[in-house]
Steps between C-alpha positions, in 0.01 A plus 500: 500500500139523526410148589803536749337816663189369519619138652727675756211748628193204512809270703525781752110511529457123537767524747327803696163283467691224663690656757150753606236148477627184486824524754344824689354269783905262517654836495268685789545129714905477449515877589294449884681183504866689500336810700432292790839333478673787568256585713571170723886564441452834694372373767704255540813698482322748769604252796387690824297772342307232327178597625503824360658403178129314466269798652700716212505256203100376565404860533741598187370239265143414643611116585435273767792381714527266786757390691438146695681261687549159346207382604280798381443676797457905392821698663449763275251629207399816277319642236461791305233642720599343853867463602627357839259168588752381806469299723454732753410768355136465455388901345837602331448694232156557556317144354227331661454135559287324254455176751153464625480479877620109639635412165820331503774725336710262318700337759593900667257665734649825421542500100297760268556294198380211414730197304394485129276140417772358305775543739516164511568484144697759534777329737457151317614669181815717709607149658840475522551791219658766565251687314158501294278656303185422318124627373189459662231529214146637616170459338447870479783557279712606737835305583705490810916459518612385810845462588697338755876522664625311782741742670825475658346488886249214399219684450288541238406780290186506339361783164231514362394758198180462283542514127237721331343311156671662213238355310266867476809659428589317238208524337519880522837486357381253242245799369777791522794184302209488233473828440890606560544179240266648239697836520845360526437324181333767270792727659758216389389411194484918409836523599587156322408620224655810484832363587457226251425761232781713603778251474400349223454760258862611454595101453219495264607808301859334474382198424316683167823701417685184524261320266518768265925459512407127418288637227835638324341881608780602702386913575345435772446688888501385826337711768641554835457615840360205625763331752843469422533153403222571188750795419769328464385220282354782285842623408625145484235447180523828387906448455428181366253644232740728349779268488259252353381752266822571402665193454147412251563803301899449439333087421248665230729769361771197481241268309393766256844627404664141471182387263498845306940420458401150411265565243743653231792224497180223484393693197839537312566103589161393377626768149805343447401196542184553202780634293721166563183295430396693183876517326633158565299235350648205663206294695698468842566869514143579390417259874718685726375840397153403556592366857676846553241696317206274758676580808583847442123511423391333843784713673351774363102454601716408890639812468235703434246345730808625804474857350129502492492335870708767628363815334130336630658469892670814460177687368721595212234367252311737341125370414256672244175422552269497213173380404478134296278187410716276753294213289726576186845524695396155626416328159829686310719365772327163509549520124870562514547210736307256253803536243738455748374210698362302179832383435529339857152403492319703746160610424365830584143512511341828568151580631503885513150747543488708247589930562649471879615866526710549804720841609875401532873508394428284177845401467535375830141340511678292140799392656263358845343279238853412297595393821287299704350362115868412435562337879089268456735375168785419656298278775211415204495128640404194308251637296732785348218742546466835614161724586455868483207697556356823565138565649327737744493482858288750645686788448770400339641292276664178594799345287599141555740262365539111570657245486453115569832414646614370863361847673683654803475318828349678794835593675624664205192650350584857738872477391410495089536852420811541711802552251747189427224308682568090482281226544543157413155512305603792281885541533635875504223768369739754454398853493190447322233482753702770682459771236126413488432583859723792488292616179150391603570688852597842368170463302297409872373188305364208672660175397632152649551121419238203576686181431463152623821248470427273182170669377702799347545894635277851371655840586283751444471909518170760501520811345230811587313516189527807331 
């Protein structure tokens, strides 16, 4: 709106400059030109009383007219300052002859006035036209419009008007443009400004809200009072919020209730079918119990990564923060991983700083590293290994795990710690990577991912040492 403001206000100045310089001296010549038109038209349409129509239009508008025969002899004439040159009437209205004694008088012994030097032009131009009309440029500046009309009688009527040089007054109005531009555009650019400010603040202010909505905060406030239009939309995303908010609470409450329900039959299957494996002693039964007992398990761990995803989006989660050597968390849950992962052959090599002592929700802080030391595993790569270390960084103290596997491509690196994510690098991540940025962010910790396609990923988190 500013740029707009500003482009419409320095348009109207260029065209003022235009209109008051460059076309001032066109528009001044068109205007005499239609003056004396109408002028001529008057007289014209006077018929008898022709010869005053001239005394009072010459005298009116400071022109020269004459009327002549067609062959340019003076019937009539007048000026501003001396009406009436006749024929025979040598004194009326007062002039004085300005021939010098024995000089011929332009073809009339008794005329006042003498024929202009170009008459001759004058007539060649008129012709056979009915009219004409055409500049006479001087070398003082000054120009001269003379026009011609051949009447209805045959005679000729002759005006002549001088055109004052517009050229000093444009360069006055040249020095008042530059300094009426100078203030039109400090004025215009104030009020651009202003107005630009003004309507963009309350679209900026819903444009925050609205990113908090997208943020999943949904108690949010739109001010009003602006125009209607701004009002309206308000209530539009303020209905919107609560229904949102709504709908995500019924979603969480649903999630945490279904995987609380689920969690007791999955234990009682996963019982009974221990107690099948452990009192019949046939191999095959022995097989299908562990494949029961195994899924239960991994139904389980789903299960309770969907309560523990809900009660973190709900804030239902409670968190105790305590004081502890983040260093030895890291090494007793690398540890615990080693036993695990031997069998499949993954190596977990640790290279953790010694007495790391961080302020957080230990618990929480153990199940971040379970889970993104159990998701480098699952993507370990060729070499089967897997890195964890601990170390300062500034601060704080900066836990990473890698892995050597075929890394996250660029289009899905911002997507990774979105739940059920699926690329066709990694396949589904589950709710892993989920719970670890719902953790790490009700802590305030700093973390991300730095990964290259085919050269292996490292997700990493700070921690304020304590």
């Amino acid at each position: 709106m500013w740029i707009y403001f500003t482009a419409f206000a320095a348009v109207i100045l260029a065209v003022l400059w235009l209109l008051q310089t460059v076309f001032l001296q066109s528009f001044y010549t068109g205007m005499q030109k239609h003056r004396i038109s109408n002028i001529a038209e008057k007289i014209s349409d006077a018929g008898d009383g022709a010869e005053y129509a001239i005394d009072t239009l010459a005298a009116q508008n400071s022109i020269l007219i004459l009327l002549t025969d067609g062959e340019g002899n003076i019937l009539h004439s007048a000026d501003e300052y001396s009406p009436s040159y006749g024929a025979d009437t040598h004194s009326h209205g007062g002039g004085k002859n300005p021939y010098k004694a024995g000089e011929a008088q332009n073809w009339q012994e008794q005329a006042y006035r003498r024929l202009p030097e170009h008459y001759d032009d004058f007539l060649d131009k008129l012709g056979s036209n009915d009219s004409v009309c055409y500049t006479i440029d001087r070398e003082n500046g000054d120009g001269t419009l003379v026009y011609g009309r051949r009447l209805d009688d045959g005679n000729i009527l002759y005006i002549n008007t001088v055109l004052g040089a517009v050229g000093s007054a444009v360069s006055i109005i040249r020095i008042q443009l530059c300094a009426v531009t100078l203030l039109a555009l400090l004025i215009g650019l104030a009020i651009a400004i202003w107005i630009s400010k003004r309507f963009s603040k309350p679209f900026s202010e819903l444009s925050r809200q609205s990113l908090k909505m997208a943020g999943g905060d949904f108690d949010v406030k739109f001010n009003r009072g602006f125009c209607a239009e701004t009002d309206e939309l308000a209530d539009s995303l303020e209905y919107a919020a609560g229904r949102i908010a709504e709908t995500d609470k019924l979603r969480r409450e649903l999630m945490a209730n279904v995987s609380h329900d689920l969690r007791t039959p999955l234990t009682m299957i996963k019982g009974y079918a221990e107690l099948i494996r452990d009192l019949d002693g046939s191999e095959d039964s022995a097989k299908d119990a562990d494949v029961i007992i195994r899924e239960s398990d991994r139904l389980t761990l789903l299960v309770n990564d969907i309560l523990d995803y809900s009660k973190l989006q709900s804030g239902a989660a409670a968190f105790e923060f305590e004081r502890f050597d983040l260093s030895a968390l890291a090494q007793s849950t690398a540890e615990q991983f080693a036993a695990v992962c031997e069998a499949e052959g993954t190596e977990i090599i640790t290279e953790i700083e010694p007495q790391k002592y961080v302020s957080a929700d230990k618990r929480r802080i153990e199940q971040v590293l379970y889970n993104l030391i159990s998701n480098a595993a699952a993507h370990a790569g060729e070499d089967k290994r897997v890195y964890v270390s601990v170390k300062d960084s500034g601060e704080f103290a900066r836990a990473e795990i890698c892995d050597n596997g075929n890394g996250i491509s660029p289009d899905d690196l911002p997507h990774i710690w979105d739940r059920y994510f699926t690329s066709k690098e990694r396949g589904s991540n589950g709710l892993g990577l989920s719970i670890v940025k719902e953790i790490l962010t009700a802590h305030g910790a700093r973390f991300g991912v730095e990964s290259e396609e085919d050269r292996g990923s490292v997700f990493w988190f700070e921690l304020k040492r304590d």
